[in-house]
N, CA, C and O atoms as a DFTB+ gen file, in Angstrom:
624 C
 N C O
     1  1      90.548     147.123      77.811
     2  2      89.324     147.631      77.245
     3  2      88.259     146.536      77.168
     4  3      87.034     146.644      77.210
     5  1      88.950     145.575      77.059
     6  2      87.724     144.081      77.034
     7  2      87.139     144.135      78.215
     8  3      85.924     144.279      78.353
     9  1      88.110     144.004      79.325
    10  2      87.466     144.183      80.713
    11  2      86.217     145.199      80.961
    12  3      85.254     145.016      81.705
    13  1      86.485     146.263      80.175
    14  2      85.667     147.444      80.540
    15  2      84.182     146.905      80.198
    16  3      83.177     147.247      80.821
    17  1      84.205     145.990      79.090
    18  2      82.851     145.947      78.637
    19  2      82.555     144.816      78.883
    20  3      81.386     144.558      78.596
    21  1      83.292     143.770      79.424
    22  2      82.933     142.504      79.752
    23  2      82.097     142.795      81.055
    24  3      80.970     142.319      81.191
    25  1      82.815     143.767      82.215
    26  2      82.328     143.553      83.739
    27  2      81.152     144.428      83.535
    28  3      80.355     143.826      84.255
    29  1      80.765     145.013      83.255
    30  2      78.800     145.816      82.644
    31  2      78.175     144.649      82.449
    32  3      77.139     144.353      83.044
    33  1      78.799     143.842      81.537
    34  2      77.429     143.051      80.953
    35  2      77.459     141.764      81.798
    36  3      76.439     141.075      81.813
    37  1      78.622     141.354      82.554
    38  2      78.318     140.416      83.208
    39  2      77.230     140.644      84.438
    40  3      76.420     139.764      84.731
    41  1      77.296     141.909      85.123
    42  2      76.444     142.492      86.124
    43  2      74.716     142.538      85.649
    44  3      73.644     142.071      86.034
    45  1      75.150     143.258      84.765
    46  2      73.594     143.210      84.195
    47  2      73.149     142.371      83.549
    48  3      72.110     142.622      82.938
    49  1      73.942     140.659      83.397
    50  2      73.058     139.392      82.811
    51  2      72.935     138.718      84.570
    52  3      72.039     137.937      84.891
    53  1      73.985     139.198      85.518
    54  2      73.472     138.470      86.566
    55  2      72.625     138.835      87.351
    56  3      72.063     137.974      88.028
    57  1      72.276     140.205      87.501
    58  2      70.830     141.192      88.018
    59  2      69.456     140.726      87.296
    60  3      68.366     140.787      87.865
    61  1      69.587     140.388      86.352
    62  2      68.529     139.766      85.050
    63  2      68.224     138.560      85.323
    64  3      67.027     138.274      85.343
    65  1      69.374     137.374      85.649
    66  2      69.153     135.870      86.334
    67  2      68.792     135.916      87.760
    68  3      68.349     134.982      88.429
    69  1      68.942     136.659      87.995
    70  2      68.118     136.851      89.773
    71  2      66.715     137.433      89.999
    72  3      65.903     137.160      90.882
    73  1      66.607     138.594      88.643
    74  2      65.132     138.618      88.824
    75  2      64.347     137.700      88.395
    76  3      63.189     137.741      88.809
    77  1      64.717     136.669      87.497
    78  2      64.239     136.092      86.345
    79  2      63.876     135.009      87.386
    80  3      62.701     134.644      87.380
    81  1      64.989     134.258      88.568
    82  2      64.583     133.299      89.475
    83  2      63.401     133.812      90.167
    84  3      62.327     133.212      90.216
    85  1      63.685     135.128      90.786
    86  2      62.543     135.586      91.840
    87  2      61.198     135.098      91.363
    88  3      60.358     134.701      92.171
    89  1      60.925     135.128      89.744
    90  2      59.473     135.339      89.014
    91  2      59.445     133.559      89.225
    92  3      58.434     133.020      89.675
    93  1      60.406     132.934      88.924
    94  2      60.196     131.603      88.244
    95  2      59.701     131.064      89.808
    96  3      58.719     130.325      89.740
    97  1      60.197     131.299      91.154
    98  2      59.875     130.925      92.205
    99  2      58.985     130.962      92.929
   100  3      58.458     130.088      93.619
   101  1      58.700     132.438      92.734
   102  2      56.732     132.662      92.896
   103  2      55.865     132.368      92.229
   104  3      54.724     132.547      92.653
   105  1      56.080     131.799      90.918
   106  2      55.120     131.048      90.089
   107  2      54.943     130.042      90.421
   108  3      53.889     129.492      90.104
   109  1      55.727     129.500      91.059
   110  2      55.301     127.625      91.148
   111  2      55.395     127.639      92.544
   112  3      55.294     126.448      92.840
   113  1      55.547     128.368      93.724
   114  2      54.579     128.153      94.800
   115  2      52.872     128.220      94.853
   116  3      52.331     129.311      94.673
   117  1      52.039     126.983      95.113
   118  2      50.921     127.475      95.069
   119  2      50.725     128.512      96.049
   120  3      51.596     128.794      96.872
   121  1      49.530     129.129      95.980
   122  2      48.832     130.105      97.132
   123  2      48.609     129.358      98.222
   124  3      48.552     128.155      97.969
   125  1      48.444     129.691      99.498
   126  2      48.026     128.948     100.951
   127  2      46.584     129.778     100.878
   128  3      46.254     130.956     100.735
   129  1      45.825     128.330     101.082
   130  2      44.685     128.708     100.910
   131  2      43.974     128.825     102.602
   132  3      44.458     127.923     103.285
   133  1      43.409     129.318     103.059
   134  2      43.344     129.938     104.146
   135  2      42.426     128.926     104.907
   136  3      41.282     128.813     104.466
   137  1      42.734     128.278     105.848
   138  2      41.659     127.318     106.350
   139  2      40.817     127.605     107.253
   140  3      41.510     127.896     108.228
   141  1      39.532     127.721     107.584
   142  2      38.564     127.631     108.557
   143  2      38.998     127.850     109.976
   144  3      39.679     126.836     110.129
   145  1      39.054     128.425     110.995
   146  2      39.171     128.004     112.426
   147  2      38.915     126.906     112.719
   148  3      39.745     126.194     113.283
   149  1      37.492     126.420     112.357
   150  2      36.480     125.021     112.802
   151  2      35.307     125.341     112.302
   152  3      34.903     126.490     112.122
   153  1      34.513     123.959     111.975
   154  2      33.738     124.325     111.685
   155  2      32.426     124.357     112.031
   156  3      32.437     123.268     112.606
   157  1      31.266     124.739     112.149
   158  2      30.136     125.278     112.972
   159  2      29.816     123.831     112.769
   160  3      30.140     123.050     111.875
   161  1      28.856     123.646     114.194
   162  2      27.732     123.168     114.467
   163  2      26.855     123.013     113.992
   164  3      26.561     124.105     113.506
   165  1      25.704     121.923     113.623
   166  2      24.378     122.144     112.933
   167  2      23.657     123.463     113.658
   168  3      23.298     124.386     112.928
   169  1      23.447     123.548     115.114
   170  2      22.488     124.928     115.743
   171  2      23.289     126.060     114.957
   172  3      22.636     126.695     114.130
   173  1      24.450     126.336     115.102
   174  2      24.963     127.717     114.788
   175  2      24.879     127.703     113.049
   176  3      24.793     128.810     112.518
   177  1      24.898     126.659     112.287
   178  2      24.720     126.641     110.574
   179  2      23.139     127.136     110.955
   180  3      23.014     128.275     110.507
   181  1      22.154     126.786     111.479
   182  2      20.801     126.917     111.395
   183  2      20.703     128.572     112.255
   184  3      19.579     129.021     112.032
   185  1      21.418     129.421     113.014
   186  2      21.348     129.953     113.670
   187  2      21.958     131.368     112.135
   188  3      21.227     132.327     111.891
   189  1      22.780     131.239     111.663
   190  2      23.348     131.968     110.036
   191  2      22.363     131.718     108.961
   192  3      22.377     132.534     108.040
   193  1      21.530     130.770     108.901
   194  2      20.687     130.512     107.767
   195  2      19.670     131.673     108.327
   196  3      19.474     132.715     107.702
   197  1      18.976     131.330     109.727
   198  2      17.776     132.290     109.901
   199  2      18.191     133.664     109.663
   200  3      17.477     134.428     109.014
   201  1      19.781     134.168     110.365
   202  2      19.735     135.623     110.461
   203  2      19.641     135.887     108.739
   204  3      18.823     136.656     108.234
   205  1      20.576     135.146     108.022
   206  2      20.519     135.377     106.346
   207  2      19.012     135.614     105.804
   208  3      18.796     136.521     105.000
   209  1      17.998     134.789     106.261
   210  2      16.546     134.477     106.046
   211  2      16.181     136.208     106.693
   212  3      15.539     137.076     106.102
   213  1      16.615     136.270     107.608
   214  2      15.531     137.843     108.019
   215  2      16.405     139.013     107.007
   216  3      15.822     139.833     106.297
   217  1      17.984     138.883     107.120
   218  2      18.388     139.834     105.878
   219  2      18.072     139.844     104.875
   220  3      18.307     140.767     104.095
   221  1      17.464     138.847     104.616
   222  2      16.797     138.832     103.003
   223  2      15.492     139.621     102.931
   224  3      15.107     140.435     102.092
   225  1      14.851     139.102     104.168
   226  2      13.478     139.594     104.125
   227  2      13.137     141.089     104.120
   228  3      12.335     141.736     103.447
   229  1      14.273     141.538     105.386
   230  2      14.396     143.015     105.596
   231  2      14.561     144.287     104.165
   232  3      13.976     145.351     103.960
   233  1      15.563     143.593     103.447
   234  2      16.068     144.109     102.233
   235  2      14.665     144.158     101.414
   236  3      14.452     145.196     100.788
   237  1      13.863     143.310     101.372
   238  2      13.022     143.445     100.556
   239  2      11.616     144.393     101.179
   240  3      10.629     144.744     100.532
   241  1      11.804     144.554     102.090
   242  2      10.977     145.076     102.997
   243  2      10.998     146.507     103.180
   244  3      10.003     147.229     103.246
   245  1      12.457     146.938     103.272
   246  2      12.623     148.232     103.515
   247  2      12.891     148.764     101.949
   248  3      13.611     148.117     101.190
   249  1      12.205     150.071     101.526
   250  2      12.392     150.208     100.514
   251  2      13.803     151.103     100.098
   252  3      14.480     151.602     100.997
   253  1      14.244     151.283      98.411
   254  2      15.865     151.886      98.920
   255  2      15.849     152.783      99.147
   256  3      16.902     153.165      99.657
   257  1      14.453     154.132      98.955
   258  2      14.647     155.844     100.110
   259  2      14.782     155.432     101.397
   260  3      15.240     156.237     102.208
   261  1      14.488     154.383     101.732
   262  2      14.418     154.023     103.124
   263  2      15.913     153.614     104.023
   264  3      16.253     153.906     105.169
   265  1      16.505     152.928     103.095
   266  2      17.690     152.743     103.142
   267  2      18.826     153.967     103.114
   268  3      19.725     154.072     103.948
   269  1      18.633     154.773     102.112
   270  2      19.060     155.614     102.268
   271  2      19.043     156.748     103.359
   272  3      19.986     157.329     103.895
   273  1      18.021     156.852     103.485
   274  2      17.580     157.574     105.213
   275  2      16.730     159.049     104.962
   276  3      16.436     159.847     105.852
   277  1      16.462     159.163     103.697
   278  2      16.310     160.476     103.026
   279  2      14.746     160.379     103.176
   280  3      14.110     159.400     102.784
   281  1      13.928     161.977     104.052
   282  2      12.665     161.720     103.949
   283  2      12.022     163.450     103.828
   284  3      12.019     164.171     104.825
   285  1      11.666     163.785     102.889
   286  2      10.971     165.236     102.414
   287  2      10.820     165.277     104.141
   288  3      10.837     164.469     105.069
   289  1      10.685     166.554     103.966
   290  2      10.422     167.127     105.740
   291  2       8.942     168.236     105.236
   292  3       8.139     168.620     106.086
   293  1       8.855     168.496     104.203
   294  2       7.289     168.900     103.564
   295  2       7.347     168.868     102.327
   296  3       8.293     168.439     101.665
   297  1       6.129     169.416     101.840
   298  2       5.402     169.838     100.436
   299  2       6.611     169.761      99.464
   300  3       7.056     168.877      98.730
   301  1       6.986     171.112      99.769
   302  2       7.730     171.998      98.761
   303  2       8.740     170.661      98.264
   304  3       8.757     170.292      97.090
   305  1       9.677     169.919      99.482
   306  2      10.910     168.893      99.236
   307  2      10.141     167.619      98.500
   308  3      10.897     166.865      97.888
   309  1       8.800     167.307      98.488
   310  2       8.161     166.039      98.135
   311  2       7.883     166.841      96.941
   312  3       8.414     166.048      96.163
   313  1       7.554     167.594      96.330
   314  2       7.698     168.029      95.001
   315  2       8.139     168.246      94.288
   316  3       7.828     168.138      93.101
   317  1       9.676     168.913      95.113
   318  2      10.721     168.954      94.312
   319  2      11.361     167.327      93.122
   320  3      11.599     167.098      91.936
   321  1      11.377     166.387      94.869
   322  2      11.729     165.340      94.856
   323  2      10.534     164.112      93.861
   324  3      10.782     162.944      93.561
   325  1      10.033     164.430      93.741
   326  2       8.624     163.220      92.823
   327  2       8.183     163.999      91.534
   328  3       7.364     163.503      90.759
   329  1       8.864     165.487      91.281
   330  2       8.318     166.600      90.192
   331  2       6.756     166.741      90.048
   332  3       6.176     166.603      88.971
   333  1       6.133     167.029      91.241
   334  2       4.704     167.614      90.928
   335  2       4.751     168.543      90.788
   336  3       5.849     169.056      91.007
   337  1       3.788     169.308      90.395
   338  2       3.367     170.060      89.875
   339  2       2.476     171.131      91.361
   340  3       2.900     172.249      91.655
   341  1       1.364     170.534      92.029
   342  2       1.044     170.512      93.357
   343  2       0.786     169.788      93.939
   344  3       0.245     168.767      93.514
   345  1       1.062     170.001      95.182
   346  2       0.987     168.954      96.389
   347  2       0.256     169.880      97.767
   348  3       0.557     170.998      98.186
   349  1      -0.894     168.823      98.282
   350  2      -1.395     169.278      99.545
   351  2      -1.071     168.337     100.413
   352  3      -1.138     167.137     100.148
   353  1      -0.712     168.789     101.466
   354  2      -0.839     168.040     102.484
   355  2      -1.376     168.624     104.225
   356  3      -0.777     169.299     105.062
   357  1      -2.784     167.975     104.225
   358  2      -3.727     168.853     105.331
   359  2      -3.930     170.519     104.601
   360  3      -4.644     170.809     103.641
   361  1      -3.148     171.334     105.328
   362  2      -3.227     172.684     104.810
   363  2      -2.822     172.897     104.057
   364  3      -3.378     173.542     103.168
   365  1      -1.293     172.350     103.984
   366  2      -0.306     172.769     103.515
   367  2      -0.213     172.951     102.022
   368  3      -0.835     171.976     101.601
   369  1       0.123     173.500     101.189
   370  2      -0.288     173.540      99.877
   371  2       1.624     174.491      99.144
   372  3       2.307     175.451      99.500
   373  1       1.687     173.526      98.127
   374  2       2.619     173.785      97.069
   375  2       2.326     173.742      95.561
   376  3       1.642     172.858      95.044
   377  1       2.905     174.779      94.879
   378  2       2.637     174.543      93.546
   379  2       0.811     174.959      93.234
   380  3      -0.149     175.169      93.975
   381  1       1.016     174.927      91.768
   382  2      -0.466     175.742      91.368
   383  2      -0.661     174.476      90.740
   384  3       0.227     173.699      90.391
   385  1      -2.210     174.292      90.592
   386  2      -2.985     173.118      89.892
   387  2      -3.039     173.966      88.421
   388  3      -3.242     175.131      88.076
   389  1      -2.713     172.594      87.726
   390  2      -2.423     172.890      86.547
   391  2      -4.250     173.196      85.833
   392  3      -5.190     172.599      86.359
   393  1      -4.456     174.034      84.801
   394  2      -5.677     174.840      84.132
   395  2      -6.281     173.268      83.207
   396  3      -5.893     173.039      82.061
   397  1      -7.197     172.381      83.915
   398  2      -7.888     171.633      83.629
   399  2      -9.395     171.846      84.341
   400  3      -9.669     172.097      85.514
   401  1     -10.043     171.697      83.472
   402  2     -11.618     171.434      83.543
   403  2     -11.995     170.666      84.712
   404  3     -12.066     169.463      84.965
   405  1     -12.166     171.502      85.204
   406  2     -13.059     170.103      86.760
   407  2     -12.229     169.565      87.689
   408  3     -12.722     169.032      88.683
   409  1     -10.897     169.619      87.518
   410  2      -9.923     168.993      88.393
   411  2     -10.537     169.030      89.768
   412  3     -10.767     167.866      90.096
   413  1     -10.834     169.721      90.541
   414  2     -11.475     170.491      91.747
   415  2     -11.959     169.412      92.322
   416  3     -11.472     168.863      93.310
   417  1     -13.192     168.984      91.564
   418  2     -13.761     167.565      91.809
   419  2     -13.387     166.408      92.155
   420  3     -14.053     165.523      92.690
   421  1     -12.238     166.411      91.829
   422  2     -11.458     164.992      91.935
   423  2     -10.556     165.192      92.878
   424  3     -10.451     164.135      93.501
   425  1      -9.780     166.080      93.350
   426  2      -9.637     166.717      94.608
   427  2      -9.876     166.483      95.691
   428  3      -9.040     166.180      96.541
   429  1     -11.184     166.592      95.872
   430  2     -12.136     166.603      97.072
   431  2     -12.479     165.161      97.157
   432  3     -12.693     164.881      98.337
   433  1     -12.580     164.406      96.582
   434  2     -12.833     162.871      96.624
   435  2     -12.509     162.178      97.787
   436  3     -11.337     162.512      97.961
   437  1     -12.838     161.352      98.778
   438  2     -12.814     161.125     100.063
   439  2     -12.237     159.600     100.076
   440  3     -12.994     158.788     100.607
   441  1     -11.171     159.164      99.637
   442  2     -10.206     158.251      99.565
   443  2      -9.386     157.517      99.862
   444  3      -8.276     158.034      99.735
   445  1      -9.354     156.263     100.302
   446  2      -7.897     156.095     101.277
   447  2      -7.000     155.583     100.472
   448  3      -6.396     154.729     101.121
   449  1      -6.492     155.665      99.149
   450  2      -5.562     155.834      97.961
   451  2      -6.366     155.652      96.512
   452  3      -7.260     154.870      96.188
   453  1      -5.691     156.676      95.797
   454  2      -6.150     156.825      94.363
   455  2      -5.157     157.072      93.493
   456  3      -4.113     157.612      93.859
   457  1      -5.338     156.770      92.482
   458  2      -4.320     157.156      91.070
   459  2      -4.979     157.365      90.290
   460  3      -5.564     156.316      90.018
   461  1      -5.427     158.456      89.436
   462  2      -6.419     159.288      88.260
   463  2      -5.295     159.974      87.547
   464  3      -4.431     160.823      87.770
   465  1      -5.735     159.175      86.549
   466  2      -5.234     160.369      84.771
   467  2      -6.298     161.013      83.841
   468  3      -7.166     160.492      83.140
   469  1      -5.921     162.448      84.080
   470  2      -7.101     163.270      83.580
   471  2      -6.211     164.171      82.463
   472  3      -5.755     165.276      82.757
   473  1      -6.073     163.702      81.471
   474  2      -5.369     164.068      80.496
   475  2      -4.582     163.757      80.253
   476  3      -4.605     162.798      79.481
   477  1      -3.254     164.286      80.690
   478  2      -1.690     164.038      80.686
   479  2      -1.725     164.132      81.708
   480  3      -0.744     163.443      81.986
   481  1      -2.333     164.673      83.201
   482  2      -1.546     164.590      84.352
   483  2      -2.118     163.285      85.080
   484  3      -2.921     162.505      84.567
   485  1      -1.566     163.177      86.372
   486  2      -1.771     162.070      87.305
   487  2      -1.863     162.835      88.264
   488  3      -0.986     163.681      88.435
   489  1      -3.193     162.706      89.326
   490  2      -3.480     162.689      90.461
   491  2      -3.782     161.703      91.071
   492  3      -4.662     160.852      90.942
   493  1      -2.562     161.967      92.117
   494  2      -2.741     160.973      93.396
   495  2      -3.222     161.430      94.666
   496  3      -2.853     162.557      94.997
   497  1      -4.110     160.673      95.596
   498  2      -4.997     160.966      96.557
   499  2      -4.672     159.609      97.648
   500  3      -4.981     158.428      97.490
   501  1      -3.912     160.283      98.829
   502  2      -3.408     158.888      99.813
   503  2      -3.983     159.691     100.979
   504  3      -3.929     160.914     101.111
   505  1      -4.486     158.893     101.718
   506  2      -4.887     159.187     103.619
   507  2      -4.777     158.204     103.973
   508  3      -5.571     157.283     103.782
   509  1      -3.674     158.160     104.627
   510  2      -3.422     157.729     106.291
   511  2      -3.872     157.710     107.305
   512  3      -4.060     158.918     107.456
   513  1      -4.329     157.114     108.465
   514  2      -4.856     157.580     109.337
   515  2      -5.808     159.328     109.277
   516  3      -6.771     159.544     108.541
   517  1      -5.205     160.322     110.232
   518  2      -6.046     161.509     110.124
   519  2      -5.186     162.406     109.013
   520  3      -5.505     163.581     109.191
   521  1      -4.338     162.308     108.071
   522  2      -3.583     162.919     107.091
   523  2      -4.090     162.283     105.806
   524  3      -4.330     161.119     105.486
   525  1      -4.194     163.816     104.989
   526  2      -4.442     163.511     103.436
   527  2      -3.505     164.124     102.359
   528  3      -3.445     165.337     102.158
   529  1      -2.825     163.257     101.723
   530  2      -2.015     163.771     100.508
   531  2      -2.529     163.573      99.396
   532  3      -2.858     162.491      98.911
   533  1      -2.630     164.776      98.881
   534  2      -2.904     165.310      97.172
   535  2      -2.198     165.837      96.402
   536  3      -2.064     167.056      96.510
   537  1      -1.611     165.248      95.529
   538  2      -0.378     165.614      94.518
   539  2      -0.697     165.380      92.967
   540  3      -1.290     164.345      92.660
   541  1      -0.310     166.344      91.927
   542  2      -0.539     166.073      90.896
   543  2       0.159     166.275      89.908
   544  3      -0.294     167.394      89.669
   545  1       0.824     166.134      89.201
   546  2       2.088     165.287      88.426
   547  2       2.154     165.217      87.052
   548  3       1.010     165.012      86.647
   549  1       3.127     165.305      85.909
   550  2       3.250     164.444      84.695
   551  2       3.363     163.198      85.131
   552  3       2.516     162.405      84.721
   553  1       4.140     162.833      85.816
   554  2       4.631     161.590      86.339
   555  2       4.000     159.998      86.643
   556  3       3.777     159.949      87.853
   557  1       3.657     158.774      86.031
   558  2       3.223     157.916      86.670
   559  2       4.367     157.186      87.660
   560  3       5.527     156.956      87.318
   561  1       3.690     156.830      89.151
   562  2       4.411     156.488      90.165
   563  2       4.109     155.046      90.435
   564  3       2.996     154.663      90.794
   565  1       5.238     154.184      90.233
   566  2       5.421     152.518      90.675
   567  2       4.339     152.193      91.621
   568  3       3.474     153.048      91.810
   569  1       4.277     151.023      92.262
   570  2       3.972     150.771      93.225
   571  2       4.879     151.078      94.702
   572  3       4.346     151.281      95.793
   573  1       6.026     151.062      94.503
   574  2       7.153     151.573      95.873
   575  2       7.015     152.734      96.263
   576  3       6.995     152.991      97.467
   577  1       6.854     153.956      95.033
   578  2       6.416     155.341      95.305
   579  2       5.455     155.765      95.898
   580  3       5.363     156.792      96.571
   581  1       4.420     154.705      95.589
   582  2       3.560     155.161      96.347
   583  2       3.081     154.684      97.768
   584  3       2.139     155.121      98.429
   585  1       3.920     153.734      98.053
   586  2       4.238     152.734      99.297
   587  2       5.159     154.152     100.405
   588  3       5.072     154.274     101.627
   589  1       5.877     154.926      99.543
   590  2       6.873     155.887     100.123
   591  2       5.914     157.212     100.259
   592  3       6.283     158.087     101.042
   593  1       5.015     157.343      99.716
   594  2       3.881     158.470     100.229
   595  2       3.438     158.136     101.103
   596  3       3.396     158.981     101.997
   597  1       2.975     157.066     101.346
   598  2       2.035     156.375     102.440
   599  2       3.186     156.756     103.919
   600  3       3.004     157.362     104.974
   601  1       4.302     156.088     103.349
   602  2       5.340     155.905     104.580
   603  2       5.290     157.637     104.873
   604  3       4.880     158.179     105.900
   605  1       5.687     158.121     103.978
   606  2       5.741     160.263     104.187
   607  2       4.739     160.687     105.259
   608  3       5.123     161.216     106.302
   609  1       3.692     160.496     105.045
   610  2       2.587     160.794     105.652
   611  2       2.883     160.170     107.106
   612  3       2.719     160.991     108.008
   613  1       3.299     158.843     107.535
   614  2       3.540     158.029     108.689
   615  2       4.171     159.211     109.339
   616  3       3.799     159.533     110.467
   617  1       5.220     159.971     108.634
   618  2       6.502     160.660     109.306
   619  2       6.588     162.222     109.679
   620  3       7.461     163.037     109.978
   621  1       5.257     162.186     109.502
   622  2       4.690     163.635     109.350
   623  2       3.772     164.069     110.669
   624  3       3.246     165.181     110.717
């Protein structure tokens, strides 16, 4: 009966000293730290600095709708997307102008970008080349937003 309970526990203190080595052995190998192929040239270090130099530039350049790839295809999607209220573009017309005094006037204004607050709303007035966008908004729009109207109009 001794036997019975001796050969269990000897198994399972020597399954226990073998895992116990496994841990103690991978602890005190350091890591191999991974070495270089070779290492570059001054032209090719100067040749990674420039491309890094234009990725930097690009990033700052392209804005992030741009990046993303996402571009209203009309009115209705640039309104949805910026929450105006209405938006013209050439003919095209979305949304009702909100019941202000005179708005009309400011409208018609002959502009090659504007930003007007006539109460609570914001009208914006951008032309591009032969395209004119008129949109009017709760919303005040950054400077990028409205860099991304300008671009809308390009794509139109």
């Amino acid at each position: 009966m001794l036997l019975q309970i001796w050969l269990p526990a000897a198994i399972v203190a020597l399954i226990a000293a073998l895992i116990a080595a496994i841990f103690i052995l991978n602890r005190r190998s350091p890591p191999q730290q991974q070495q270089p192929l070779r290492a570059y040239t001054p032209g090719e270090q100067e040749i990674l600095n420039q491309l890094a130099y234009i990725r930097d530039r690009l990033e700052k350049f392209i804005p992030p709708y741009g990046r993303v790839g996402y571009i209203p295809s009309n009115a209705a999607e640039l309104a949805q997307l910026l929450g105006f209220h209405y938006v013209k573009i050439g003919q095209e017309e979305y949304g009702n102008l909100p019941e202000i005094n005179g708005i009309e006037q400011y409208l018609d204004l002959d502009l090659d970008e504007a930003q007007l607050k006539i109460k609570d709303k914001y009208i914006y007035i951008i032309k591009k080349n032969d395209k004119r966008l008129v949109a009017v908004g709760d919303t005040y729009l950054d400077y990028l937003t409205i860099k991304f109207l300008e671009d809308f109009l390009s794509y139109l």
